[in-house]
C-alpha positions in Angstrom: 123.0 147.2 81.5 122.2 144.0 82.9 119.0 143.1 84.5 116.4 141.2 85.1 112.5 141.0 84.4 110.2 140.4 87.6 106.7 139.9 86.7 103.9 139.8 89.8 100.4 138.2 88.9 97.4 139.1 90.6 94.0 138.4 90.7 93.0 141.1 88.9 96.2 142.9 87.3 99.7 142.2 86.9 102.8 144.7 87.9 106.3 144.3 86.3 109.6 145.4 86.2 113.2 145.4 85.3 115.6 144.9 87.6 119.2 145.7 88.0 122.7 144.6 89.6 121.9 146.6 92.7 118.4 145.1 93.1 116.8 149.1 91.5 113.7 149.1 89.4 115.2 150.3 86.3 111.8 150.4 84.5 107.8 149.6 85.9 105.1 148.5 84.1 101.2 147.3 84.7 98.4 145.5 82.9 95.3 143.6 83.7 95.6 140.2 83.6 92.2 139.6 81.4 90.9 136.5 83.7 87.6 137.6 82.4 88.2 136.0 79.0 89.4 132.9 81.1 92.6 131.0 81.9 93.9 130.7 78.9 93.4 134.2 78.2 95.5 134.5 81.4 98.2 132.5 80.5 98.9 134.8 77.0 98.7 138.0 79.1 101.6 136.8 81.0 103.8 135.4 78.0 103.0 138.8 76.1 104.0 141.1 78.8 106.9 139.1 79.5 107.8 139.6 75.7 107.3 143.0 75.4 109.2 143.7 79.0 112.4 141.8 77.1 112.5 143.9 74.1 112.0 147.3 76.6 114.9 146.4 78.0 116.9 145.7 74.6 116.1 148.6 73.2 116.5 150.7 76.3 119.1 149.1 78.1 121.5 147.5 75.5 120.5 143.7 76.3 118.0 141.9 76.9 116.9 140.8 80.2 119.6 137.3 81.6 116.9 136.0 83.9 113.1 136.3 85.1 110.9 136.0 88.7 107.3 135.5 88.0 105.6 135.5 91.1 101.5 134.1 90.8 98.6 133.7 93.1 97.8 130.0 94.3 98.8 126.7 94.5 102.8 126.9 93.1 105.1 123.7 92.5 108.2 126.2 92.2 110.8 123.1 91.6 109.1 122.1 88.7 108.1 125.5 87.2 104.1 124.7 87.6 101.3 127.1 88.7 99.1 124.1 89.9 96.1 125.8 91.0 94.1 129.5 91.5 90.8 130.2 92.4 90.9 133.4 91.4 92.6 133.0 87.9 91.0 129.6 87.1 94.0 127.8 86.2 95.2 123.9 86.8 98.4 122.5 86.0 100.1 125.4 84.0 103.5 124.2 82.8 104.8 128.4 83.2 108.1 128.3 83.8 108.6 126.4 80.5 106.4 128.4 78.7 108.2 131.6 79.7 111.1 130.1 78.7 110.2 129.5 75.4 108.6 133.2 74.8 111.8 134.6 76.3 113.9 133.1 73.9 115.2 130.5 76.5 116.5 132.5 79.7 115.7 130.9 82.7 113.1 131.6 85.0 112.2 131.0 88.4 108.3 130.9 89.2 107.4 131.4 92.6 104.2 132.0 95.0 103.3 135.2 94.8 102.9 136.2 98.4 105.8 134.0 99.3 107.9 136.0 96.7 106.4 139.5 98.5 107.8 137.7 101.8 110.8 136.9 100.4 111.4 140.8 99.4 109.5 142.2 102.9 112.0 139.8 104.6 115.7 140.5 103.5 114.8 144.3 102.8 111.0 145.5 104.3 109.9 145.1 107.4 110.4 141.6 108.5 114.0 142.4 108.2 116.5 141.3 111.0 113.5 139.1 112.5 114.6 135.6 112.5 110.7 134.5 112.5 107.7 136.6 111.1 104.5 136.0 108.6 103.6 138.3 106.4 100.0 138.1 105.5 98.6 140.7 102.6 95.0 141.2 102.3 94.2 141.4 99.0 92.0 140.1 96.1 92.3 137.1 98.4 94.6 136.9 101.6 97.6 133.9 101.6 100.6 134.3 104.0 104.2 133.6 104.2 106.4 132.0 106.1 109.6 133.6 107.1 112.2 131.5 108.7 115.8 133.1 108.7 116.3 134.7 105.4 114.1 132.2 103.5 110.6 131.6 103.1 108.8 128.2 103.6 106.6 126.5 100.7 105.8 123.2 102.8 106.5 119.7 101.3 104.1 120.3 98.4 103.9 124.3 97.9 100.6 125.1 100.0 102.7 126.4 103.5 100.9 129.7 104.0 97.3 129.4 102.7 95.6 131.3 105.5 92.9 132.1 103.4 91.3 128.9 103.4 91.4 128.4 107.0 87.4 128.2 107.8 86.6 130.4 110.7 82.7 130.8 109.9 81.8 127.3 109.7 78.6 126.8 107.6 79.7 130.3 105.9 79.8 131.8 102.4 81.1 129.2 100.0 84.6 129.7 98.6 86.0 128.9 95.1 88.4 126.3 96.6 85.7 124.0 97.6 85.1 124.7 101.7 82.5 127.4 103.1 83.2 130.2 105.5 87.1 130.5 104.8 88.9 133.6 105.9 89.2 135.6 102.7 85.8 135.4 102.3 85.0 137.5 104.9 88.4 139.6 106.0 90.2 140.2 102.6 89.6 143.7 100.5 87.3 142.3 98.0 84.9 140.5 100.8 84.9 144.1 102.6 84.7 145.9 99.1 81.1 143.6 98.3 80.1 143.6 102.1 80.2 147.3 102.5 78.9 147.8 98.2 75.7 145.7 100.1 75.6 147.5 102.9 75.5 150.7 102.0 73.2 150.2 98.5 76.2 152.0 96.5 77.4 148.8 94.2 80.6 150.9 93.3 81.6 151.2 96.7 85.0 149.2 97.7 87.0 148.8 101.1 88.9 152.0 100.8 85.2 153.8 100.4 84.4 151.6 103.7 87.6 152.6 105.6 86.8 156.4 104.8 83.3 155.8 106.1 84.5 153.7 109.4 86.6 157.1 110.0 83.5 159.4 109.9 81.5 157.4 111.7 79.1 155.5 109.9 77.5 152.5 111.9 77.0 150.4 108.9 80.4 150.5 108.0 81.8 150.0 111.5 80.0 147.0 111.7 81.3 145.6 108.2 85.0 146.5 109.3 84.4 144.8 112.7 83.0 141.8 111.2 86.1 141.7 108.9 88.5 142.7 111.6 87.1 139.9 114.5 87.7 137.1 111.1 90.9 138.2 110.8 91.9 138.0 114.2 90.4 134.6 114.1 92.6 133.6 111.1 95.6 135.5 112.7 95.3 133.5 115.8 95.0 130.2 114.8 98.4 130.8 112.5 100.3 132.5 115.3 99.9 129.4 117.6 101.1 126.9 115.2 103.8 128.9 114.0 105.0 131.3 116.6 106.3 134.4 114.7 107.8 137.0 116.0 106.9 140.0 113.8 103.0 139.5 112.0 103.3 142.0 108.6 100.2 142.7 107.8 100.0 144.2 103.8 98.0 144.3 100.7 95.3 147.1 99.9 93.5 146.5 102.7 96.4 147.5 105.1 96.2 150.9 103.2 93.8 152.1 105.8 96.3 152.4 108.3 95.3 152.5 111.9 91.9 152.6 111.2 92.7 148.9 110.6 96.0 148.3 112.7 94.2 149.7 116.1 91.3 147.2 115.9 93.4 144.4 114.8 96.1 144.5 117.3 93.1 144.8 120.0 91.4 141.8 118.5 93.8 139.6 118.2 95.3 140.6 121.8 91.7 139.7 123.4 92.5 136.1 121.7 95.3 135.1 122.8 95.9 133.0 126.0 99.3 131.0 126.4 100.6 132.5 123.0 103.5 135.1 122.7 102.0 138.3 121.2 104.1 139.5 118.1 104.3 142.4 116.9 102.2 143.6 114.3 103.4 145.7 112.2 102.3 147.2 108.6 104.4 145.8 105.3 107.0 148.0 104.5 107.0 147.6 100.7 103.9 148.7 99.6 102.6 146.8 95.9 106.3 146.6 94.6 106.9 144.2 97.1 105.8 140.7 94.5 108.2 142.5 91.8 111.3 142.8 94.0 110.4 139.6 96.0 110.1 138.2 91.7 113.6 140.0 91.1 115.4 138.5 94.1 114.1 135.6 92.8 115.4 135.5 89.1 118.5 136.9 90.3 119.2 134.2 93.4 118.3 132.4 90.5 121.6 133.0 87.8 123.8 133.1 91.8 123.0 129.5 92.0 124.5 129.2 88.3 127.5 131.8 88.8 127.7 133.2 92.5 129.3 136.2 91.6 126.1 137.3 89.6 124.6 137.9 92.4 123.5 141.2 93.1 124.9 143.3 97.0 122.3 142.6 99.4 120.5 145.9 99.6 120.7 148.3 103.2 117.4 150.2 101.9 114.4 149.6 100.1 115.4 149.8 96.3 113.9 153.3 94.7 113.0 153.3 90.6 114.8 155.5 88.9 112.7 155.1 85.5 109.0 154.5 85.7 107.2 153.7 82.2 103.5 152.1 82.0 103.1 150.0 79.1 
């Protein structure tokens, strides 16, 4: 059966999968990236699960896979193949598409921003689709945003179109690995909520799902972290909605998981901000976390279209469902 491997990289853990003709997960799979151990250590991860997601699919599915997506967090140079910079993961200048390449026994791969790549998926087939303008923003590990302009999503003359992140709206603030202080993610994504509300409330295990539950019940400390995260976001939000003028604002990543404990704030803070600007709508992602490893499949398979266009895989009507989950 022929298919493809999409691999997503995150800050902390990395989901996979195979992918078929018809754009279905054939097979899922998840590990933790190891960025503990360092870059390097980071880079190996990703070559070995790539590996060992090839020979799944030769054993299981009668070939190995005829292409790869690997979506990763950062600075991307996609033409080239090069994951030129993440905070997060510690890496510079990381020739990964070549590597991949190599460890895959010479299939080719596309590499791609990995919130652009979710983009790519949440726009032909989540919930940017049939809007001819939207940005979807997950708040994750870190928080990074994507483009959508008819079908495609924009990287910007050198790969950085999208960085929301680091736009500063605390001036002065807490420092952030890319060099600035007081940068969005460092106050609005799910880890800065997961250590402001692990402060606040003297429980270090504590994370932002722990501090949506306790917004819901009541609590005034955690109403106050989740404001202070909600009015940054706005800020963020704002600033990117009047240069770019979407028309549908996705809003994904764990932090989104809290539903309208998050959505009824937001929408309310960001309307209080705008003046001349057109108020999209905002609306939660559609795809949930398999939205890097479709975004990655679309990816490797546009990929082998531009080779032979009748590779190409039917543009899906529906959300893709996996018919075969396995953890490795």
């Amino acid at each position: 059966m022929r298919h493809v491997i999409a691999l997503d990289v995150g800050g902390t853990g990395m989901k996979a999968a195979l992918v078929g003709t018809a754009g279905e997960l054939l097979h899922q799979a998840r590990r933790a990236t190891g960025r503990e151990h360092g870059p390097d250590s980071v880079v190996e991860s990703i070559l070995a699960f790539a590996a060992d997601l090839r020979a799944y699919g030769e054993r299981h599915f009668g070939e190995p896979a005829a292409a790869a997506g690997v979506a990763v967090p950062g600075i991307v140079d996609a033409e080239r193949g090069i994951a030129a910079y993440s905070a997060n993961l510690g890496w510079r200048d990381v020739p990964l598409r070549e590597l991949l390449s190599e460890r895959l026994y010479g299939v080719p791969v596309a590499l791609g921003h990995d919130v652009r790549t979710g983009g790519l998926a949440e726009g032909r087939i989540g919930a940017g689709r049939g809007a001819d303008r939207f940005l979807f923003v997950p708040l994750g590990t870190g928080i990074a945003g994507a483009i959508g302009i008819d079908g495609r999503v924009e990287a910007g003359a050198h790969g950085f179109a999208g960085e929301i992140g680091h736009i500063v709206v605390r001036p002065g603030g807490a420092p952030c690995p890319c060099g600035q202080r007081g940068c969005l993610e460092r106050f609005a994504s799910a880890a800065a909520v997961s250590q402001a509300w692990a402060e606040a409330s003297g429980d270090p295990a504590a994370d932002a799902a722990d501090c949506a539950k306790a917004v819901e019940s009541g609590d005034p400390r955690a109403l106050a972290v989740w404001q202070g995260a909600v009015d940054a976001l706005a800020d963020g939000l704002v600033t990117a909605l009047t240069l770019l003028d979407p028309r549908t604002l996705i809003i994904g990543g764990g932090l989104a998981e809290a539903g309208e404990t998050l959505f009824t704030p937001l929408r309310a803070a960001v309307e209080r901000r705008v003046t001349f600007q057109k108020l999209p709508s905002i609306v939660p992602a559609a795809l949930g976390d398999t939205a890097g490893c479709l975004g990655a499949g679309l990816l490797a398979w546009d990929l082998l279209a531009t080779a032979d266009p009748l590779s190409a895989p039917e543009p899906l009507s529906t959300p893709p469902t996996d018919s075969s989950e396995v953890t490795t």
